[in-house]
C-alpha positions in Angstrom: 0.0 0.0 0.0 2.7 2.6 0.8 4.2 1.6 -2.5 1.3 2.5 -4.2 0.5 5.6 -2.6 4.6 6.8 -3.2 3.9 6.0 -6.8 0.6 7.7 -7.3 1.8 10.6 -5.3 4.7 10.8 -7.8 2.8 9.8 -10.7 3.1 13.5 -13.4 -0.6 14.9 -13.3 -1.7 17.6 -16.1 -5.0 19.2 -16.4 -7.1 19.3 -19.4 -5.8 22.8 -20.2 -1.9 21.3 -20.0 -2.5 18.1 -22.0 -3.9 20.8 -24.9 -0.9 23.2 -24.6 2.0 20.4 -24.8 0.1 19.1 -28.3 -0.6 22.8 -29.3 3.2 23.2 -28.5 4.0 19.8 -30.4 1.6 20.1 -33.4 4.1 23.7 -33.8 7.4 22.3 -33.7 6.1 19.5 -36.1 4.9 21.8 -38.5 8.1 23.9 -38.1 10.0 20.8 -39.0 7.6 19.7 -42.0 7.2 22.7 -43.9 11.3 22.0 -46.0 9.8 18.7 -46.8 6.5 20.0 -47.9 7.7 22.9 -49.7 9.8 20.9 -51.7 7.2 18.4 -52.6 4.6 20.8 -53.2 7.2 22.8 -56.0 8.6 20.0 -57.7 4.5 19.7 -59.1 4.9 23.4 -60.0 5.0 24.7 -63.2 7.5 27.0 -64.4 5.7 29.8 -64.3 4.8 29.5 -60.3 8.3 29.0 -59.3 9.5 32.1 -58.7 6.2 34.1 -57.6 6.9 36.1 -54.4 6.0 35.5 -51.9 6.4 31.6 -52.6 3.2 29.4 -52.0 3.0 26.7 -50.5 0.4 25.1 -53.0 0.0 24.7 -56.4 -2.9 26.1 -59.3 -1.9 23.6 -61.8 0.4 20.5 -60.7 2.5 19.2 -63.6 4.8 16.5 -63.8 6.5 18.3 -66.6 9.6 18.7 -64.0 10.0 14.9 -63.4 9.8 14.6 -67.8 12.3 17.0 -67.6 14.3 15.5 -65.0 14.5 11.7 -67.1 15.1 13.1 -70.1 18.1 14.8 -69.0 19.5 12.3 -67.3 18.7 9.5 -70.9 20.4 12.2 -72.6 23.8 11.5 -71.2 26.1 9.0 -72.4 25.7 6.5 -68.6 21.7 5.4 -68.5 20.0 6.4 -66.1 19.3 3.1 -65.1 22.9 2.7 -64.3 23.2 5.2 -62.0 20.2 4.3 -60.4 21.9 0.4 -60.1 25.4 1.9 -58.2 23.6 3.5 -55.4 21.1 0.9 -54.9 23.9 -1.4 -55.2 26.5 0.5 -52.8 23.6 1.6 -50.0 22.5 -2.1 -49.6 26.2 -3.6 -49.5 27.3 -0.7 -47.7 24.5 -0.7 -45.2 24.6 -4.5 -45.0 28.6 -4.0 -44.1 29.4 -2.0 -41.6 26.4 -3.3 -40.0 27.7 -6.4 -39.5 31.2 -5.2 -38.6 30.3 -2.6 -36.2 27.8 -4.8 -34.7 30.8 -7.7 -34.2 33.2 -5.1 -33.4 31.1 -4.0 -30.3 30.3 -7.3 -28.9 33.5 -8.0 -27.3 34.0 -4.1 -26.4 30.7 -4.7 -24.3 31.2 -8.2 -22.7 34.5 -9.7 -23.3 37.0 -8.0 -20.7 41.1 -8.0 -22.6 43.9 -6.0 -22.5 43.6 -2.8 -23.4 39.7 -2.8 -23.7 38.9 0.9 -22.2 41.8 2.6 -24.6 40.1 1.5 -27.5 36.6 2.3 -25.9 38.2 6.0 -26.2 39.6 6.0 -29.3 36.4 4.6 -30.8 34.4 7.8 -29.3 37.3 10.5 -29.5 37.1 9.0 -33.5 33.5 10.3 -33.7 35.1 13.5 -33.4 36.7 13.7 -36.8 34.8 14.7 -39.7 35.9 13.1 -43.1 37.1 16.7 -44.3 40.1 16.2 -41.8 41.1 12.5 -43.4 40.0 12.8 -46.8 43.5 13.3 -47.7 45.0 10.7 -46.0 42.0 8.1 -47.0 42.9 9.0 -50.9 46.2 8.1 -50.5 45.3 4.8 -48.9 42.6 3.8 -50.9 45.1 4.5 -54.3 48.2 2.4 -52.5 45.2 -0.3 -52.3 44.2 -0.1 -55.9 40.6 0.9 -55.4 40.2 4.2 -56.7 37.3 3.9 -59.9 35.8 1.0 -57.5 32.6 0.5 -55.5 34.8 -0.6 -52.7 36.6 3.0 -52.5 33.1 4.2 -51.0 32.5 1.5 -49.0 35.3 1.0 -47.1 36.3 4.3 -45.8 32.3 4.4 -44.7 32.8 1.1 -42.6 35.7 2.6 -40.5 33.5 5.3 -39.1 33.3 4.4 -34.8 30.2 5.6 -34.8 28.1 2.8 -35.1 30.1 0.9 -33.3 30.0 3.2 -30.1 25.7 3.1 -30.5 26.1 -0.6 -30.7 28.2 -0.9 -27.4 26.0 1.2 -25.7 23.5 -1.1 -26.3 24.7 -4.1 -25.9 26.8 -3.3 -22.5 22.9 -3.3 -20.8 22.7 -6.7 -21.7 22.3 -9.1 -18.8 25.6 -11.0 -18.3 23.5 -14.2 -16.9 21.8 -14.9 -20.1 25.4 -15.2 -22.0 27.2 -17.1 -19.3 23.6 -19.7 -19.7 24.1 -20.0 -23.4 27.8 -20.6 -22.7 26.6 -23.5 -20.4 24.2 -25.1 -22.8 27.2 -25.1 -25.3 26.8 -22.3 -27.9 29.6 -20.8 -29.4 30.5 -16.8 -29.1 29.1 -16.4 -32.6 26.2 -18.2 -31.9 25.6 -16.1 -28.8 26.0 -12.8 -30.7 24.0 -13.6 -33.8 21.0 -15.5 -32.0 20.9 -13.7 -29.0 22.8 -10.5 -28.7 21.6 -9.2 -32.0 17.8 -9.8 -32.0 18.1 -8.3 -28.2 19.4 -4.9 -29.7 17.5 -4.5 -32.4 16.3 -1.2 -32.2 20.3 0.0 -32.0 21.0 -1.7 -35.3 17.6 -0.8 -37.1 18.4 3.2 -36.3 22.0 3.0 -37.5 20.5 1.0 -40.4 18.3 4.5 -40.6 21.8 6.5 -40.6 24.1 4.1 -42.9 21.6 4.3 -45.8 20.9 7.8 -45.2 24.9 8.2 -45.7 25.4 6.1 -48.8 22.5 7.2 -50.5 22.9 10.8 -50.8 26.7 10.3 -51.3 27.7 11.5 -55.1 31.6 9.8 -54.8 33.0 12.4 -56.6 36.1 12.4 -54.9 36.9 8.8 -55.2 35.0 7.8 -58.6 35.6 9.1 -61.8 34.4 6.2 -64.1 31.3 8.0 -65.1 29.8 4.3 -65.3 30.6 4.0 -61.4 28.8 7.4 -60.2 26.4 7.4 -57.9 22.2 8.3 -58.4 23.5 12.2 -56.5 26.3 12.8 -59.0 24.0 13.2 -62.2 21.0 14.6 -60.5 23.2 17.2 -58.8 24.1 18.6 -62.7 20.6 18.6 -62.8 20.3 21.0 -60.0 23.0 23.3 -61.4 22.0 23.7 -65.3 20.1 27.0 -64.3 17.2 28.7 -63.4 16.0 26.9 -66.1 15.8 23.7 -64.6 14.7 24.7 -61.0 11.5 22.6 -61.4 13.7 19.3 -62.2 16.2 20.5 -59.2 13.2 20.4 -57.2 12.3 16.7 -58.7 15.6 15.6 -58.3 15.4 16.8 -54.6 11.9 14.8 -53.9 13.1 12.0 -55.9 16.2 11.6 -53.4 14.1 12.2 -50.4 11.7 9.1 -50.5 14.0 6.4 -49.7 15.2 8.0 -46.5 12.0 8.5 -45.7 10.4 5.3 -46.9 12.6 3.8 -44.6 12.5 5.7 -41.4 8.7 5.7 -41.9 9.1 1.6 -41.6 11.1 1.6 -38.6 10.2 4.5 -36.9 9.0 2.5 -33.6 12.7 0.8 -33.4 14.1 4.5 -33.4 11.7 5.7 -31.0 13.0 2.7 -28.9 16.3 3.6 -29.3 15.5 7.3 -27.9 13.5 6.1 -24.6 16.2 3.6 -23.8 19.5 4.4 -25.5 20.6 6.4 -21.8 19.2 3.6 -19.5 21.3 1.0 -18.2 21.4 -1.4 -15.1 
């Protein structure tokens, strides 16, 4: 009984009048945060004659899909198909994701729960890593990836993308809250370390590994390669829609199809595994 009196008495209580000011407060900042997404939408269904009206509208007279005609026909007129570029970034965001997945996934596991030599120094170097943007060691990945022989090659954006620490420090996080009895049972009833990690580390942290899915995709997919690709066969989707984008004023109404046509997948996919993230969010700071 006390217990339930100390928890009712601590229970958060809002009136009527509260519960409708934190949704008017919410509906705001939502809106705030739609309106770039909706604005470009909205104008890549505008004609060329609403584009530049001031002030801009937020709606459209008479929707075309002239801009998305526009926006294909460019990109058939160049030597690559379209279809092709299409194919390397579908092809390099699912290996890519699939990749460093795995490997920061496996890297993590024994960071978490396998004490060695050593352990907490890398532990800091992974998050003191984070802290490096890939301005700072673009010159030094060129040189490595040339001494390797991968420049002109799928694997010249994939690799330098699966040394990033982040994923492995979100993956650690996670999987350092997970109950050492449960591994030290499956260690009794015989199963391997890889067996432990794939069957029951990994479906236990799912949500960790379905928002860094989120992340990984996001990053290959609106990655042009321009720095490491010059096989125009071997650019990515971003590299020939971005031309798009600069031809002109001209063109703003493909630009802004190029723009919505790069924003679904992200979305598409966030949109399907939003409740992992959310998951992620409420418990990502919680441990025992």
């Amino acid at each position: 009984m006390t217990l339930l009196r100390l928890e009712k008495k601590n229970r958060v209580s809002r009136s009527a009048a509260g519960n409708v000011g934190v949704f008017a407060v919410l509906m705001l900042v939502g809106t705030v945060i739609a309106l770039p997404l909706i604005y470009t939408a909205v104008t890549a269904f505008k004609p060329i004659n609403e584009l530049f009206l001031f002030p801009p509208r937020f709606f459209v007279k008479r929707p075309t899909m002239d801009n998305f005609s526009v926006m294909m026909s460019v990109a058939r007129e160049s030597w690559v198909p379209f279809e092709r570029y299409l194919f390397n970034s579908v092809f390099v965001a699912g290996c890519g994701t699939a990749v460093y997945i795995f490997i920061a996934s496996l890297a993590a596991y024994p960071l978490a729960k396998h004490p060695f030599p050593g352990r907490g120094v890398y532990s800091k170097i992974i998050v003191w890593a984070i802290l490096f943007r890939p301005e700072v060691t673009g010159v030094c990945v060129y040189i490595i990836l040339a001494k390797l022989g991968m420049i002109n090659t799928y694997g010249a954006l994939i690799l330098p993308a699966v040394a990033s620490s982040f994923g492995v420090f979100l993956m650690r996080q996670f999987i350092v809250g997970f109950p050492d009895t449960v591994l030290e049972a499956a260690r009794i009833d015989g199963a391997g370390e890889l067996k432990i990690y794939w069957s029951i580390v990994m479906p236990s942290v799912k949500p960790a590994w379905v928002t860094l899915i989120i992340f990984t995709f996001q990053g290959f997919w609106n990655t042009t390669g321009m720095n490491f690709i010059y096989n125009e066969k071997l650019k990515m989707l971003p590299a020939i829609l971005s031309q798009i984008v600069t031809a002109g004023i001209g063109r703003a109404g493909a630009g802004a199809a190029v723009a919505l046509f790069l924003m679904i997948p992200p979305i598409v996919i966030f949109i399907v595994s939003q409740s992992s993230v959310l998951e992620t969010m409420a418990h990502s700071g919680i441990k025992e």
